[in-house]
VOPAGU-2260 file (C-alpha; in pm, 1 decimal, decimal comma):
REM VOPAGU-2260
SITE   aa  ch    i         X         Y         Z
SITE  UNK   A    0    2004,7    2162,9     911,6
SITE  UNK   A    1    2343,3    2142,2     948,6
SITE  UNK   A    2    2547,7    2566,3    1037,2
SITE  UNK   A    3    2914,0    2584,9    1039,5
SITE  UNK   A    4    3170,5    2780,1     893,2
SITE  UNK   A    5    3103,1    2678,2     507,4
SITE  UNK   A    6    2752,4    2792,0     573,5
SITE  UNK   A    7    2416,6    2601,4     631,7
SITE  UNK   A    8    2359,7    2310,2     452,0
SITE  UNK   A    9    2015,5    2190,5     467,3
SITE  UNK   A   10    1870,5    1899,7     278,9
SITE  UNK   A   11    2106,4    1618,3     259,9
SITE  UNK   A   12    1847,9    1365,1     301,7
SITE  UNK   A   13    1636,5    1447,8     100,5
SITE  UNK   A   14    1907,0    1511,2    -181,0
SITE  UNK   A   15    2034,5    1194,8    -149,5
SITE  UNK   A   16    1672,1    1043,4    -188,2
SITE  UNK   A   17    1550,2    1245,1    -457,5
SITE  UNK   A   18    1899,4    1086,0    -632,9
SITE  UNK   A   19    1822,5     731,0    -559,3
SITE  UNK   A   20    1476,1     721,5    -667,0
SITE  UNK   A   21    1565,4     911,4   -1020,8
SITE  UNK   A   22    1550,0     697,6   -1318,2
SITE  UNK   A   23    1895,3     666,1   -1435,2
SITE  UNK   A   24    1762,1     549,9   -1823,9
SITE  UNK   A   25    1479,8     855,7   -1824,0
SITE  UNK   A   26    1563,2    1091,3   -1593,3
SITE  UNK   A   27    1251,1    1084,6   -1459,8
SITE  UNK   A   28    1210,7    1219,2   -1058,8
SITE  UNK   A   29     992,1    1138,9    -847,9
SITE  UNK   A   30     703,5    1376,1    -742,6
SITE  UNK   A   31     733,1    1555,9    -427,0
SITE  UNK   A   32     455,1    1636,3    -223,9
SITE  UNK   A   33     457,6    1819,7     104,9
SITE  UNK   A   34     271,1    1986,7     303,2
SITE  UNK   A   35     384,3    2316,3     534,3
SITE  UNK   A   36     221,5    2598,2     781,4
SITE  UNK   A   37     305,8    2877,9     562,4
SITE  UNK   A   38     312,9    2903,7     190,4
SITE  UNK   A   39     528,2    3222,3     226,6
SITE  UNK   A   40     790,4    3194,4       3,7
SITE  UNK   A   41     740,7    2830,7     -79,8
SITE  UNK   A   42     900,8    2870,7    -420,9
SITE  UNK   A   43    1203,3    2942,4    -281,2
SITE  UNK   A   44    1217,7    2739,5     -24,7
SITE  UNK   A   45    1205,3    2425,7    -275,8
SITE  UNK   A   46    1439,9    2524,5    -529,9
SITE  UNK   A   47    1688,8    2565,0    -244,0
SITE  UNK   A   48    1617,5    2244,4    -104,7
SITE  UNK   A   49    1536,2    2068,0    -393,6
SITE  UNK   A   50    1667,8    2206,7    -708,4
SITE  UNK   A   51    1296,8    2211,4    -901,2
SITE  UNK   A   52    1011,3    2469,9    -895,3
SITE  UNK   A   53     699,9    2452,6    -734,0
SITE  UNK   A   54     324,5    2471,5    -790,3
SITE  UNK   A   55     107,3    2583,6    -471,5
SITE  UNK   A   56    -241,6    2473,2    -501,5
SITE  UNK   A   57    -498,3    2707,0    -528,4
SITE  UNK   A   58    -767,9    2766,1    -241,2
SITE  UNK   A   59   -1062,0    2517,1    -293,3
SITE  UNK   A   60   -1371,5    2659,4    -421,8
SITE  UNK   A   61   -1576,4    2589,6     -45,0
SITE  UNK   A   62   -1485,7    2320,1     265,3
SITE  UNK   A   63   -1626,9    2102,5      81,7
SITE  UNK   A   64   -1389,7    2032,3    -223,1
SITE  UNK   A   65   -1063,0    2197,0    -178,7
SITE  UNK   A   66    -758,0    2110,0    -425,6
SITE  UNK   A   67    -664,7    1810,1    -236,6
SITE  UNK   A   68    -990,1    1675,1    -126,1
SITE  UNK   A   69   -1335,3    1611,5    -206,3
SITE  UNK   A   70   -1619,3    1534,0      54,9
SITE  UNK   A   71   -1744,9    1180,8     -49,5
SITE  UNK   A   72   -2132,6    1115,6      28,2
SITE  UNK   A   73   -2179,1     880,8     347,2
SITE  UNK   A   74   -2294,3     581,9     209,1
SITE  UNK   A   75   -1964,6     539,0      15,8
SITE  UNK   A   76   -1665,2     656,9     223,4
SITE  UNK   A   77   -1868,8     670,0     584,9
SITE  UNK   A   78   -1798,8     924,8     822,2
SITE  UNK   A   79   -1477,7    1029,6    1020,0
SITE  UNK   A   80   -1569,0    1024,7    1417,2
SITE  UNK   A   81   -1339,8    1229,9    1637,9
SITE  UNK   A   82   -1272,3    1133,4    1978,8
SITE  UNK   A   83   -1135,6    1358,0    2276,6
SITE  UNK   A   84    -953,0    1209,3    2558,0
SITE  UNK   A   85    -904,9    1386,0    2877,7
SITE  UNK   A   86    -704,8    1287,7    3121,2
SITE  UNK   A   87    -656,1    1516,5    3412,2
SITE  UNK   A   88    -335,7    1426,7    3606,5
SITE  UNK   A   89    -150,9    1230,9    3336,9
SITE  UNK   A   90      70,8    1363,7    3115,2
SITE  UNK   A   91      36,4    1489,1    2711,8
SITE  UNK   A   92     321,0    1243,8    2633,5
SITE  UNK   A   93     154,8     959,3    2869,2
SITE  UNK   A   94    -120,7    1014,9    2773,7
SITE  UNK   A   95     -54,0     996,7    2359,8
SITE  UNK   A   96     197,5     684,8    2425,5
SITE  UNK   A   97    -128,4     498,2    2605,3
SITE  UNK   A   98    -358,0     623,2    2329,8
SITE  UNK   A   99    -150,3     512,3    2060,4
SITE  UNK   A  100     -50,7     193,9    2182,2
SITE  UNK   A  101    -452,6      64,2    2242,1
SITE  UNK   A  102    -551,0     224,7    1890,9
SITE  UNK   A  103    -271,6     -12,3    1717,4
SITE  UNK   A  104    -353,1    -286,7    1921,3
SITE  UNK   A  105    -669,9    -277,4    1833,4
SITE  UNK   A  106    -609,3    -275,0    1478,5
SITE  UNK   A  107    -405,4    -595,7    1523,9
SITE  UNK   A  108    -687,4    -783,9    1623,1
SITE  UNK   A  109    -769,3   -1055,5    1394,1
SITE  UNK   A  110   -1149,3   -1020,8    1369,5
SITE  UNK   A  111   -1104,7    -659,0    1175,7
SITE  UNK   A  112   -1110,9    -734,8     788,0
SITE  UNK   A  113    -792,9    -607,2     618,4
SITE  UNK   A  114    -948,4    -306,4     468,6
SITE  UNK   A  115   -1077,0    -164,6     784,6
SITE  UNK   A  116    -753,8    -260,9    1000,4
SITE  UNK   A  117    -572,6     -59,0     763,2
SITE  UNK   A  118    -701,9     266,3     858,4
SITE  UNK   A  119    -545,3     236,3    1208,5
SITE  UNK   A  120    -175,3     191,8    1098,6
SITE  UNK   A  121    -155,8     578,9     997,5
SITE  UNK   A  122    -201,8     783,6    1353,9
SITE  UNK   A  123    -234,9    1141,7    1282,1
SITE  UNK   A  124    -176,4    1405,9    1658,3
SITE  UNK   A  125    -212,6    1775,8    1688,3
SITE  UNK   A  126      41,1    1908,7    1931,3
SITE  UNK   A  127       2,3    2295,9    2037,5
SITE  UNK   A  128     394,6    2341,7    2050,0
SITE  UNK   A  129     698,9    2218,6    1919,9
SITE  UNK   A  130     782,4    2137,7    2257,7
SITE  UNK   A  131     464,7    1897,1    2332,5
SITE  UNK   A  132     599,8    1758,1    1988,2
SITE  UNK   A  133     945,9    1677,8    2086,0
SITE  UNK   A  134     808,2    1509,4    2413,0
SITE  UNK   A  135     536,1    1309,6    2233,0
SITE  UNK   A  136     804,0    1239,5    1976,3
SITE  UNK   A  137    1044,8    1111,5    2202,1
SITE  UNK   A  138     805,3     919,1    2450,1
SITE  UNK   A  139     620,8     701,4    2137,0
SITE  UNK   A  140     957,0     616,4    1980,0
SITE  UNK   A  141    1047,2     478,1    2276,4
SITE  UNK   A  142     746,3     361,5    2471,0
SITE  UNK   A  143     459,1     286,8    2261,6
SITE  UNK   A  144     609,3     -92,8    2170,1
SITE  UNK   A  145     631,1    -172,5    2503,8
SITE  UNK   A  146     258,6     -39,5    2578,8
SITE  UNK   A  147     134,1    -268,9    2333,8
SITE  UNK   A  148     287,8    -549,4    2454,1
SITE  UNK   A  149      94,4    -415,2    2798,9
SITE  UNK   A  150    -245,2    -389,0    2627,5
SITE  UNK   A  151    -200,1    -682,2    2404,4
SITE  UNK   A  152    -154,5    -914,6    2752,2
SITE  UNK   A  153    -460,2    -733,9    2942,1
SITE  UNK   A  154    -643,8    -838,1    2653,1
SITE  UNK   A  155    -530,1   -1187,0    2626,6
SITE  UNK   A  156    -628,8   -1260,0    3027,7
SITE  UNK   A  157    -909,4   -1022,8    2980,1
């Protein structure tokens, strides 16, 4: 979001990609999908932003099969484990930047077939405040490569 005296001008990016990836023959844009904390006044949120309307999903019926998911029995989809890591003295962003960097590492290593390595290239954090954000944000842009390159050579004289 850019304020000064003409106003606020938000969306540029996104303007400019919605442009680019329009079909100059058809017309045709490309869907948008996004995901918020609020759907309070989601509407007009996106025709400012965007120029288009919107649809907001309705609630799923149970847990179990909501509008953008369905549960998917064990034996064909397997189950999602979730791991806690605590690590008392070290900090949230040290602490994510080490995580991160041995979860891609290990999906780099060559005995993991293709369609199991690809699950680790999307990491997915939960951060409490926009400030732990901003730290973790900052620290993995600029220190995870170099923490792989650390786990990658513990591994190799390991």
């Amino acid at each position: 979001m850019i304020s000064g005296p003409l106003g606020t001008l938000v969306g540029l990016y996104e303007t400019a990609v919605d442009h680019l990836a329009t079909d100059s023959i058809t017309g045709a844009r490309p869907k948008l999908v996004a995901s918020t904390a609020t759907i309070r006044r989601a509407a007009e949120q996106v025709k400012a932003v965007f120029a288009r309307g919107a649809t907001v999903p309705p609630p799923g019926v149970d847990a179990s099969d909501s509008f953008f998911a369905v549960d998917a029995p064990h034996d064909v989809k397997g189950t999602r484990k979730y791991v806690g890591v605590m690590a008392p003295g070290t900090s949230h962003a040290t602490l994510t930047v080490r995580t991160y960097a041995a979860l891609l590492q290990a999906g780099a290593s060559p005995e993991i077939p293709d369609e199991v390595r690809d699950a680790y290239w999307t990491l997915l954090g939960y951060f409490n405040s926009l400030r732990v954000l901003g730290a973790a944000y900052i620290a993995t842009i600029d220190d995870v490569r170099d923490r792989i390159k650390v786990v990658s050579n513990r591994l190799l004289q390991g």
